[in-house]
N, C-alpha and C positions, 0 to 999 in steps of 0.2 A: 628353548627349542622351537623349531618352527612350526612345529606340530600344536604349540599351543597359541601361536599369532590366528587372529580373527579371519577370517576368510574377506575376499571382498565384497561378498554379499553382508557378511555381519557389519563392515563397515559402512558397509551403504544403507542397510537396515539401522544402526545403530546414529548416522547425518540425518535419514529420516527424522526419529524420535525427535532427536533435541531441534527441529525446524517446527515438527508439530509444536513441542514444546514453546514453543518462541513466536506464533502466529499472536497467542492472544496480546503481546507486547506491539506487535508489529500495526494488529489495527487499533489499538490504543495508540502509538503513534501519529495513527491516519486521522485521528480523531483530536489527536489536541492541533495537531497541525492547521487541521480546518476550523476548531475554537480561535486559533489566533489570527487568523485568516479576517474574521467580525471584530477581531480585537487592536487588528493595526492604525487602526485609524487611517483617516482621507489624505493625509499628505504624500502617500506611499501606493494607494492603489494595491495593499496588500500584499503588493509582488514579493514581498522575500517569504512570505507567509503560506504563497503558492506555489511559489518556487521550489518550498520545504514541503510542501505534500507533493509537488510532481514529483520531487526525485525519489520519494518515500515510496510513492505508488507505481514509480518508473521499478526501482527493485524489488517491490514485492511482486508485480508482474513477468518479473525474469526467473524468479527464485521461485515462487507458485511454481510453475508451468516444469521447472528441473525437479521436482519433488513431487509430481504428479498428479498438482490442483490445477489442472485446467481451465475449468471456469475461474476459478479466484485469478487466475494466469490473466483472462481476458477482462474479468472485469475492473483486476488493477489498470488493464491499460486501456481506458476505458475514461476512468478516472485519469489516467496520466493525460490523454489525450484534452480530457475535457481543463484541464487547469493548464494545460497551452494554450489553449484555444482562450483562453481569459486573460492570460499574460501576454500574448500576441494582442490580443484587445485593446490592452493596456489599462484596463480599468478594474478596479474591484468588482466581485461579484453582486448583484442586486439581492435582495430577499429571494428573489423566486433561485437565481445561480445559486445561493446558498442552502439552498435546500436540495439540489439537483447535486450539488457537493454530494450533503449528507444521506442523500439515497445511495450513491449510489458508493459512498461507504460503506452504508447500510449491506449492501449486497457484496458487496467484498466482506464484511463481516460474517454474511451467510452462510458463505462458502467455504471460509476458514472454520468452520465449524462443523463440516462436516461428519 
């Protein structure tokens, strides 16, 4: 009956949960992404390694920001911007990028945690 279909707030309530659900996967992603990033070695410039955290942090910053994590929203793209800007470069991150990395997944982790 129709009377027993979810409303579409209970739908929208209920796409909430399972994204809250599914953040701490999402920056575990952002995190091995950037593990393998130190782990490509010099012949590559890391680029597929960066490549795989922009477009990681390209959609957790579209998807944040629709489920109404606004900061996580801005500091995914944040993150997306700062690993173009490395791949535009063309070069691997140094020690100091690589930690600039992990801050500022660091802060994307914050927020998802809300």
């Amino acid at each position: 009956m129709a009377d027993d279909e979810p409303t579409f707030a209970e739908k929208l309530s209920a796409l909430k949960r399972a994204y809250d659900e599914q953040l701490g996967g999402r920056i575990e992603a952002l995190e091995n992404a950037h593990q393998e990033i130190g782990g490509s070695g010099s012949n590559n410039n890391g680029e597929p390694a960066l490549k795989v955290l922009l477009d990681l942090a390209h959609k957790l910053a579209g998807s944040a920001g629709t489920f109404g994590y606004k900061d996580l929203s801005t500091s995914a793209l944040n993150l997306e911007n700062r690993c173009q800007q490395l791949i535009n470069d063309g070069h691997a991150p140094d020690a100091d990028g690589m930690q600039e990395l992990s801050e500022l997944i660091a802060v994307c982790s914050r927020y998802a945690t809300r």
